[in-house]
C-alpha positions as CSV (number, residue, x, y, z in Angstrom):
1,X,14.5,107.2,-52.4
2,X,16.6,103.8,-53.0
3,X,15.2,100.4,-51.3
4,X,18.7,100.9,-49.4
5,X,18.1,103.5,-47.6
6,X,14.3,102.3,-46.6
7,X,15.3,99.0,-45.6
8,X,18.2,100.9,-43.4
9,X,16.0,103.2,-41.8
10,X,14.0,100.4,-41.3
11,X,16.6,98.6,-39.1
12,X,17.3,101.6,-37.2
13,X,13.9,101.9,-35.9
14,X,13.3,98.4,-34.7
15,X,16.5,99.1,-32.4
16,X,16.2,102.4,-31.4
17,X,12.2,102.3,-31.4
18,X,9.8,99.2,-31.7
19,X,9.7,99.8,-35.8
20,X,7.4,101.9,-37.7
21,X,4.9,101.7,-41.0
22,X,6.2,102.1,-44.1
23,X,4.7,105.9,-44.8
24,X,6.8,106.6,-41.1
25,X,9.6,105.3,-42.9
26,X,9.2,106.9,-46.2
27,X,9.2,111.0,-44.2
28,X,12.2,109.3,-42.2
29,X,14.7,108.7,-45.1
30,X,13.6,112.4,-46.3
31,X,14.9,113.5,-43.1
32,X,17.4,111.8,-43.4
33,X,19.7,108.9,-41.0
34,X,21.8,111.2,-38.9
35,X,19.3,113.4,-38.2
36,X,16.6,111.1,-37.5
37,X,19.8,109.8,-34.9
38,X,19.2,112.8,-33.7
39,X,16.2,112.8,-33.1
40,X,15.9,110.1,-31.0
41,X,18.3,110.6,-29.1
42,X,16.8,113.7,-27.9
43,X,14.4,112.4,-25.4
44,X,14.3,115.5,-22.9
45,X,11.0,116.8,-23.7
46,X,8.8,113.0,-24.6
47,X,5.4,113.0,-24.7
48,X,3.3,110.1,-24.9
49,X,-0.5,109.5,-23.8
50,X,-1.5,111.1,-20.2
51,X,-1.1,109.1,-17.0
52,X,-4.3,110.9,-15.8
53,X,-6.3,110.1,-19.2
54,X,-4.8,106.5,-19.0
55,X,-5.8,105.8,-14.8
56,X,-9.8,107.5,-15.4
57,X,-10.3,104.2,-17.8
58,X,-8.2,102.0,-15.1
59,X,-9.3,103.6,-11.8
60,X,-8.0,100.1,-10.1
61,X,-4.7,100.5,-11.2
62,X,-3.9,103.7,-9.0
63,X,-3.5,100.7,-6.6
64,X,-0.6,99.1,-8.6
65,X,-2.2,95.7,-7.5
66,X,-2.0,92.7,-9.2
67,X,0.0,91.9,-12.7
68,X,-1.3,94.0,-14.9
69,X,0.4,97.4,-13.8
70,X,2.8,96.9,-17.2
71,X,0.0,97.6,-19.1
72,X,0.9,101.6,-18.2
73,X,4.0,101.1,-19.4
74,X,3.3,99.5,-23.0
75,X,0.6,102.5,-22.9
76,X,3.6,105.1,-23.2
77,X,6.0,102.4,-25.5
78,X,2.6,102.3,-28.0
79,X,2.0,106.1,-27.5
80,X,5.1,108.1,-26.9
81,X,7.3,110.2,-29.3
82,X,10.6,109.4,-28.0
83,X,10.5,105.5,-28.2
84,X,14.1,105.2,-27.7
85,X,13.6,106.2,-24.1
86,X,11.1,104.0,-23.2
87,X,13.9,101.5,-25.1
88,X,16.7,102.6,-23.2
89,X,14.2,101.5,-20.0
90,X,13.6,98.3,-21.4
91,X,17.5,97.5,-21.8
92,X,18.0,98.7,-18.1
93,X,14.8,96.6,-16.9
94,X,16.4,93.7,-18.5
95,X,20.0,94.1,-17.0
96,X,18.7,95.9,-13.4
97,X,15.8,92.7,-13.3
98,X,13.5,93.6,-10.3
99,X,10.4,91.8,-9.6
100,X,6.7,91.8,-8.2
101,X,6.9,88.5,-7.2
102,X,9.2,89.9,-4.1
103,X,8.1,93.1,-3.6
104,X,4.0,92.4,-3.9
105,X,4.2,96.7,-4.8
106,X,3.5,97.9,-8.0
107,X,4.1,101.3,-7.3
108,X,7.4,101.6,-6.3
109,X,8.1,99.5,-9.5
110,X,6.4,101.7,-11.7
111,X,8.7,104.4,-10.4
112,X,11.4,102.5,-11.3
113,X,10.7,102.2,-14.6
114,X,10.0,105.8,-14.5
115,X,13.4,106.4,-12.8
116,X,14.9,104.1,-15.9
117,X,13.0,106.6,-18.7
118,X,14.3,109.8,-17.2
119,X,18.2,108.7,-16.0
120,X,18.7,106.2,-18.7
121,X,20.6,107.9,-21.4
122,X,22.7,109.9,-18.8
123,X,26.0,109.1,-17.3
124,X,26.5,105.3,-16.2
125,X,27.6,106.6,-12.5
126,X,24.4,108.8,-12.0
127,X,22.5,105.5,-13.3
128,X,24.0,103.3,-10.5
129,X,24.1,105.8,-7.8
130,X,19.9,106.2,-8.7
131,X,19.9,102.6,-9.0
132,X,21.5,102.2,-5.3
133,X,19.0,105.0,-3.9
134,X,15.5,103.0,-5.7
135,X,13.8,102.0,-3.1
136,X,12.5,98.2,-5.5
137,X,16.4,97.4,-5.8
138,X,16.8,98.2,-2.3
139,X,14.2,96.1,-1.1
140,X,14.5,93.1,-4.3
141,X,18.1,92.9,-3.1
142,X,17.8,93.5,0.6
143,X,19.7,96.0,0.7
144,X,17.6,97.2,3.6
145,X,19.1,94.4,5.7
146,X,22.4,95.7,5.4
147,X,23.5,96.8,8.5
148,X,26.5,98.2,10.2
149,X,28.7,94.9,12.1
150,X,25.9,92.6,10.3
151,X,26.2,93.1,6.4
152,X,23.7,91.6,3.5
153,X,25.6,90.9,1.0
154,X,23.4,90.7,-2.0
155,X,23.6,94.2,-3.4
156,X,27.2,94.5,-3.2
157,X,26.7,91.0,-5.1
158,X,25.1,91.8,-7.3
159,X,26.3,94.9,-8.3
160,X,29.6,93.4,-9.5
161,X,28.7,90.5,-11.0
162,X,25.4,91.4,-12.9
163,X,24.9,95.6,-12.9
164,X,28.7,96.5,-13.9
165,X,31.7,94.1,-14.1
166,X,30.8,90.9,-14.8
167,X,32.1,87.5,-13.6
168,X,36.1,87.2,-12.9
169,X,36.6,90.9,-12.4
170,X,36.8,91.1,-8.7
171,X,37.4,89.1,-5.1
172,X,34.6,87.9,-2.8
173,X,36.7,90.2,-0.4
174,X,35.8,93.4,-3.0
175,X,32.0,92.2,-2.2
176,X,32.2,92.1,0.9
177,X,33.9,95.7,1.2
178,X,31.1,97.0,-1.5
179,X,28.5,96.0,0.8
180,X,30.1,97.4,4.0
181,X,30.3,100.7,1.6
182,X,26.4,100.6,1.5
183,X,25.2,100.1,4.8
184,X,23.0,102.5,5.8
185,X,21.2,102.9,2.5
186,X,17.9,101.7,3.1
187,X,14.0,102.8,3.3
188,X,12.9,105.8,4.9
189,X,10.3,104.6,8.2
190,X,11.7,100.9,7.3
191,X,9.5,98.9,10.3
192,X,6.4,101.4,9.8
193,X,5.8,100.9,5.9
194,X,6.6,97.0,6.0
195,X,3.7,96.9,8.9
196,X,1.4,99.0,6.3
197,X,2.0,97.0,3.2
198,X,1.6,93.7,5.2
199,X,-2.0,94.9,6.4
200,X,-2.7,96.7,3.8
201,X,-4.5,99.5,5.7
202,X,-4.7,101.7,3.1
203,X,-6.8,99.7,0.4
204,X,-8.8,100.6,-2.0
205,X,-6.3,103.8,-2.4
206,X,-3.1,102.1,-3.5
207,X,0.3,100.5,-2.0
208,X,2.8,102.4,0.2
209,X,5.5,104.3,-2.0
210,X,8.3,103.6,-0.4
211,X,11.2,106.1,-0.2
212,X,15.3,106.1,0.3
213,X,16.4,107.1,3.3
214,X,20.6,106.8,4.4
215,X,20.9,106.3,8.2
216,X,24.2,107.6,8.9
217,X,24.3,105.8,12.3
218,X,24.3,102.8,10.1
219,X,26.8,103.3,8.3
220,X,29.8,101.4,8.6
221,X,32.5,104.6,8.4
222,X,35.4,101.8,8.8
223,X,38.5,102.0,6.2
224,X,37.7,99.6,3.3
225,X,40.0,98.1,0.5
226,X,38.3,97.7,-2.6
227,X,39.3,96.9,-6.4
228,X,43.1,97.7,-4.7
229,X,41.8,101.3,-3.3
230,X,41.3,102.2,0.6
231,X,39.6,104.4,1.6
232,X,36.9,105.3,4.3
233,X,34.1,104.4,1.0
234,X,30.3,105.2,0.8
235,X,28.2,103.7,-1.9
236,X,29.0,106.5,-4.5
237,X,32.8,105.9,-3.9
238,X,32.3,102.5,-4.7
239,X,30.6,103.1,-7.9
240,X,32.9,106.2,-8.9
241,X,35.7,103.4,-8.5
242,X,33.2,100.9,-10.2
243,X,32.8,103.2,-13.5
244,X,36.1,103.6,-13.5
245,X,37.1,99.9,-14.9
246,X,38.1,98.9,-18.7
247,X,36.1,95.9,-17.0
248,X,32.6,97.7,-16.3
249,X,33.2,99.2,-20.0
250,X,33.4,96.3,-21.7
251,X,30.6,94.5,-20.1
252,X,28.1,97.4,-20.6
253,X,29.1,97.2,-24.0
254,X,28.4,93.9,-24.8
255,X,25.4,94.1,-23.3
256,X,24.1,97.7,-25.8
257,X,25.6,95.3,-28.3
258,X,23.6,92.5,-27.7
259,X,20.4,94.4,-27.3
260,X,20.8,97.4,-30.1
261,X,22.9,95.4,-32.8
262,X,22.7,91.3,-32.6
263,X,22.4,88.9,-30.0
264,X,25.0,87.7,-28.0
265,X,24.8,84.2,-25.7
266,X,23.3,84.4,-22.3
267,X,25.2,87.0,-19.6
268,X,26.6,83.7,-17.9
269,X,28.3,82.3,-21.0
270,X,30.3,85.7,-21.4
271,X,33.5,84.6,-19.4
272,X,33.9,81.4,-21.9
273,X,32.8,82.9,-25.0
274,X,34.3,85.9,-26.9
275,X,32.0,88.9,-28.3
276,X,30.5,88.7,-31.5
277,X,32.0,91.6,-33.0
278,X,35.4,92.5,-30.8
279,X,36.2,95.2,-33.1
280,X,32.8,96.5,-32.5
281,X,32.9,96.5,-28.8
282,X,36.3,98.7,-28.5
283,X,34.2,101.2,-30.1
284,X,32.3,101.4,-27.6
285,X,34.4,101.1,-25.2
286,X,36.3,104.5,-25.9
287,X,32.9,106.0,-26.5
288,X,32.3,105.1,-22.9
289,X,36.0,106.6,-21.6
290,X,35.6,109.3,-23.9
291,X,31.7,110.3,-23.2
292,X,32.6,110.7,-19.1
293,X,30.6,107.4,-18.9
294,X,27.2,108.7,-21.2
295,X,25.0,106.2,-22.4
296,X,23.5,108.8,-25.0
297,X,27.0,109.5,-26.5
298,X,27.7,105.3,-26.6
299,X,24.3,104.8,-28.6
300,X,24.9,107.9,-31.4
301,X,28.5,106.3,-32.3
302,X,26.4,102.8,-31.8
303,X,23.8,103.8,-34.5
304,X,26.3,106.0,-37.1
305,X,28.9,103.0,-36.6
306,X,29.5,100.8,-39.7
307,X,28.7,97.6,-37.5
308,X,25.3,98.7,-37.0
309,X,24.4,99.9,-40.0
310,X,25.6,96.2,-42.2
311,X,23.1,94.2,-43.5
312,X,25.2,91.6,-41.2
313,X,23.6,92.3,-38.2
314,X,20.2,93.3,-40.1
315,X,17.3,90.7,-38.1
316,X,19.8,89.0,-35.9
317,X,18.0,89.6,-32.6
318,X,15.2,87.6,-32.0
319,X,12.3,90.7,-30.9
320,X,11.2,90.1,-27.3
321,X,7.4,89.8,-26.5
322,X,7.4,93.2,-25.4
323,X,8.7,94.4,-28.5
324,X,6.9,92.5,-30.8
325,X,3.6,93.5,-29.0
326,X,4.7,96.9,-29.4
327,X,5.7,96.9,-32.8
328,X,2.5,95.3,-33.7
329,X,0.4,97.5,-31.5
330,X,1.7,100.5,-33.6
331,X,1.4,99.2,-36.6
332,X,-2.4,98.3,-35.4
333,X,-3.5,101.7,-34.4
334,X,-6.2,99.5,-32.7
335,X,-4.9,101.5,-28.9
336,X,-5.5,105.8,-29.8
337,X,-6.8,105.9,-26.5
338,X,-6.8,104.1,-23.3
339,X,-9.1,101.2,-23.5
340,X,-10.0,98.4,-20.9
341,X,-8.8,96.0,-23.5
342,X,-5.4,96.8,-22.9
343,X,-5.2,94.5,-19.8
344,X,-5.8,91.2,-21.4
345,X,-4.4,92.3,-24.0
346,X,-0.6,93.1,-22.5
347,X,-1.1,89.6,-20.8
348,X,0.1,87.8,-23.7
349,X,3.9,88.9,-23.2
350,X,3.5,86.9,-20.5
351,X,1.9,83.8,-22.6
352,X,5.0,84.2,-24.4
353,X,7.6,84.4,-21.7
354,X,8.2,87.8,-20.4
355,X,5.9,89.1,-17.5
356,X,7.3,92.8,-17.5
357,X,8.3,94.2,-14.0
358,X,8.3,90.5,-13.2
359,X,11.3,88.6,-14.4
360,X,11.9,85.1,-13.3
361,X,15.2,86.1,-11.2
362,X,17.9,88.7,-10.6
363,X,19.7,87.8,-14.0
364,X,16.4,89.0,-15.7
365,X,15.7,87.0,-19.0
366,X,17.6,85.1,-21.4
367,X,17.2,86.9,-24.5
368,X,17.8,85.9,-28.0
369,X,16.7,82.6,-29.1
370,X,15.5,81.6,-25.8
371,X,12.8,84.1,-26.9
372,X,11.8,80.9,-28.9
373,X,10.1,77.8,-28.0
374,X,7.3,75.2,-29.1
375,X,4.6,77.2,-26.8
376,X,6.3,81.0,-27.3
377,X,6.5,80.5,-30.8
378,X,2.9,79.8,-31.1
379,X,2.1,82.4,-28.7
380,X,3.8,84.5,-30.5
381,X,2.2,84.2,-34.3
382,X,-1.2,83.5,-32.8
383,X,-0.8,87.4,-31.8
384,X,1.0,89.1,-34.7
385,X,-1.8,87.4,-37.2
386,X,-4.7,88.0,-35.1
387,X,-4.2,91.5,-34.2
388,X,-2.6,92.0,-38.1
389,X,-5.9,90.3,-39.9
390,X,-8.3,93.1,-37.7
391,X,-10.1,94.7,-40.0
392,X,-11.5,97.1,-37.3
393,X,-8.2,98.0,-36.4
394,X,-7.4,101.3,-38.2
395,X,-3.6,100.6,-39.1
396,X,-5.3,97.5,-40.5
397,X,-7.3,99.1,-42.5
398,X,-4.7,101.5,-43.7
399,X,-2.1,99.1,-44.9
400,X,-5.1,96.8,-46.5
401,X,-6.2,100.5,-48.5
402,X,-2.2,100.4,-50.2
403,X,-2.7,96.8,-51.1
404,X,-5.8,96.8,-52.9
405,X,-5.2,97.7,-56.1
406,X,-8.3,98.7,-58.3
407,X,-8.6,95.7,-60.2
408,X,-11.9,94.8,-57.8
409,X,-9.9,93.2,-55.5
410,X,-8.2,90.2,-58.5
411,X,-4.4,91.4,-57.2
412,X,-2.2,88.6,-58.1
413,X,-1.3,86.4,-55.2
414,X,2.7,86.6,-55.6
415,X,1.9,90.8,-55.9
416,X,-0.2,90.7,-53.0
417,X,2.5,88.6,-51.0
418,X,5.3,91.0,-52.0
419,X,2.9,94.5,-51.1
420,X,2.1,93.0,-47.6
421,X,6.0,92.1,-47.3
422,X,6.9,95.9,-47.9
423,X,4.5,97.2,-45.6
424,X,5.7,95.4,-42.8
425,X,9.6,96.0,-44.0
426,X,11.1,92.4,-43.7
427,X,13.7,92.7,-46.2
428,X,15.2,89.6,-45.4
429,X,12.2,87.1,-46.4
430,X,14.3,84.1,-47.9
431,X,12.8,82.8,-51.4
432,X,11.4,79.3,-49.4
433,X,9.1,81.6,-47.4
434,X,7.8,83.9,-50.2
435,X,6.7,81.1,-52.2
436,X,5.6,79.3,-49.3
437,X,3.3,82.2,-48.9
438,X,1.7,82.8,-52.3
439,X,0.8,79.0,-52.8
440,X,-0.9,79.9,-49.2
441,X,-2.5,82.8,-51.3
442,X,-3.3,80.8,-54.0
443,X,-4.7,77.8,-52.3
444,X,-7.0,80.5,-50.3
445,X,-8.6,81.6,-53.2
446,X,-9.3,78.4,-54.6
447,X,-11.2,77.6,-51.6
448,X,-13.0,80.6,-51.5
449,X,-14.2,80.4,-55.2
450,X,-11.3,81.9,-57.2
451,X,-11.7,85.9,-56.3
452,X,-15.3,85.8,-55.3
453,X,-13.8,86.8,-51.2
454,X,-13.8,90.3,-50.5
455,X,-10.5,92.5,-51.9
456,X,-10.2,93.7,-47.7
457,X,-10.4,90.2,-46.5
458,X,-8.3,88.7,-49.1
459,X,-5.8,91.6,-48.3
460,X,-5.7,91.1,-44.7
461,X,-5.8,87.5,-45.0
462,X,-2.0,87.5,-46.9
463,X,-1.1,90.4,-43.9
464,X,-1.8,87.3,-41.2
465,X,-0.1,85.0,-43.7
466,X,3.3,87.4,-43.9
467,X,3.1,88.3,-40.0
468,X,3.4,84.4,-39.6
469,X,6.6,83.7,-41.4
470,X,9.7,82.8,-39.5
471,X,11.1,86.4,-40.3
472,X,8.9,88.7,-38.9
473,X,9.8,87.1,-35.3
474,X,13.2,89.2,-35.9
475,X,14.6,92.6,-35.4
């Protein structure tokens, strides 16, 4: 087994998962790169902790009040065996931003991130046309004003500009026709379960899921002209015509390409600056025409391509809180079970910027290096070292067992350094930072009395020292 092909394998599963330990890694390359593709890119049968198991330790989350109801969600990311669903759902979240903030119901959130998991890999039509019919979009983009003679703009909006084409790709005049298309669309019982969820009548049992319902009387059955077609359209014409575009191709492209491979600038910098990798993006772009639209086909030739697998792109996205909670959760074992420590403990994506199921607008987040700033950043390592210096926590306690070596605990610092390095697969530590941290090493044990700390402690101490370096903030 070559250093290669670990350190390959390794930069498959911080994109396609949220990483993995090294002894994960090790069975991986045995099985080999294509077919672990394969593998997760089957995601039709995941299991992950129980909902039931996870709600009998959080008995006031069946509510879905409040902020913490992502904390079911990093349950399954920690938990499940096909991460790259709960991946895909995080890329969708990010593009298809809806928020508590408007919507004050958890529930019908939840469900969408549920709706993300299960259509997400699928064909890009069927992922729109559920998108249109989810009752959070429907009520985050007021879609449920949209009326027949009186139309709300905002879906059709933002359907073009921020869900599929991109900027510069169509009229105002195409808006307005899209929303026309879906009028009607709206929540089943609209007046009754906006009374309900303003009173709140049916506390302590849980919010109102809301449902789709489309009111043909409201529907606007006038000829439209859209994109340079007429035709008497309904919402699923326009997105049939929508998925149809080189346009919608190559924006959903460079959006898998900035999340999966290396980030690109912000969404609304796209119409001034070129891709990264233009090459790489026509790839895709026939796997999309070729595929019928499938985002599962688009990711396999995304992973087997050559532009993914280059050391090029290897750490060039900056990990967002939720991932680097995850990955660090994993490689912690500290969360085998449902535990009320889970709530203050998924706060702390929100310390460092990213309240899931709660995005600051309709664009979603900045990723990238907006990910980093003078409070994030400190945020962020506070968490990595603490939870990575447990002791108590199992995966801990496992990686501190292969760094000890039986020399009574006298490893030498630049050997300890390297171990803890190789466990947490950051191939790219630059020279600066590894000597940085075995004069960190060093200068520890002179304090503490030349090897008179504990071998654990002094092991986990240079774990916290590695999961604070610059690199391990990287994918």
């Amino acid at each position: 087994m070559s250093t290669k092909e670990l350190q390959l394998m390794a930069h498959l599963m911080r994109r396609a998962s949220f990483g993995a330990s090294r002894d994960e890694l090790e069975t991986l390359v045995e099985q080999g790169y294509d077919e672990t593709v394969e593998r997760l890119l089957d995601t039709e049968d995941p299991r992950s902790m129980d909902i039931d198991l996870i709600r009998r330790y959080h008995p006031d989350h069946m509510g879905m009040m409040g902020n913490n109801i992502g904390s079911h969600w990093m349950y399954r990311m920690i938990s499940t065996d096909a991460p790259l669903r709960e991946k895909v759902a995080l890329f969708w979240h990010g593009i298809f931003a809806t928020g508590y903030a408007k919507l004050a119901n958890g529930k019908v959130l939840h469900d969408q991130i549920r709706m993300f998991a299960r259509v997400g890999m699928g064909k890009f039509d069927n992922i729109l046309l559920e998108l249109s019919k989810d009752p959070a979009m429907i009520v985050w983009l007021d879609n449920c004003e949209n009326h027949n003679g009186a139309i709300n703009e905002n879906y059709g909006r933002e359907l073009l500009e921020l869900f599929s084409m991109g900027v510069g790709h169509y009229s105002e005049d195409d808006i307005k026709e899209a929303s026309r298309a879906f009028t009607g669309w709206t929540i089943g019982n609209t007046d009754y379960m906006t009374l309900k969820s303003m009173r709140d009548s049916i506390w302590p049992y849980g919010r109102l899921s809301f449902h789709f319902e489309y009111k043909p009387e409201d529907h606007d059955d006038g000829e439209k002209e859209f994109l340079g077609r007429k035709g008497n359209f309904n919402g699923d014409d326009i997105i049939d015509i929508i998925c149809e575009q080189e346009a919608t191709a190559r924006f959903l492209a460079r959006h898998m390409y900035s999340f999966f491979v290396a980030d690109e600038p912000p969404v609304p910098e796209w119409p001034y600056k070129p891709p990264r990798d233009p090459e790489a993006i026509d790839i895709l772009v026939k796997a999309y025409f070729d595929s019928g639209y499938s985002i599962r086909e688009m990711l396999r030739v995304l992973f087997k391509s050559d532009f993914f697998k280059t050391e090029d792109v290897w750490f060039q996205r900056v990990k967002s809180p939720a991932e680097l909670m995850v990955g660090v959760l994993k490689l912690t074992g500290e969360f085998p079970r449902p535990k009320e420590e889970m709530i203050t403990t998924h706060l702390h994506t929100i310390f460092m910027g990213q309240h899931l199921m709660n995005p600051p607008s309709v664009e979603g987040w900045h990723w990238g290096t907006e990910w980093i700033d003078s409070g994030a950043l400190v945020e962020r390592v506070n968490f990595a070292t603490e939870r990575l210096g447990n002791l108590e926590s199992p995966g801990v306690q496992s990686i501190v067992d292969k760094l000890i070596s039986e020399d009574n605990g006298h490893t030498a610092p630049e050997d300890l350094v390297d171990g803890a390095i190789e466990q947490l697969s950051i191939s790219n530590i630059t020279d600066v930072t590894r000597e940085s941290l075995i004069e960190f090493v060093e200068r520890d044990d002179e304090v503490s009395g030349n090897g008179s700390r504990d071998a654990r402690e002094r092991a986990a101490n240079a774990l916290k020292l590695v999961a604070a370096a610059p690199e391990f903030q990287r994918a």
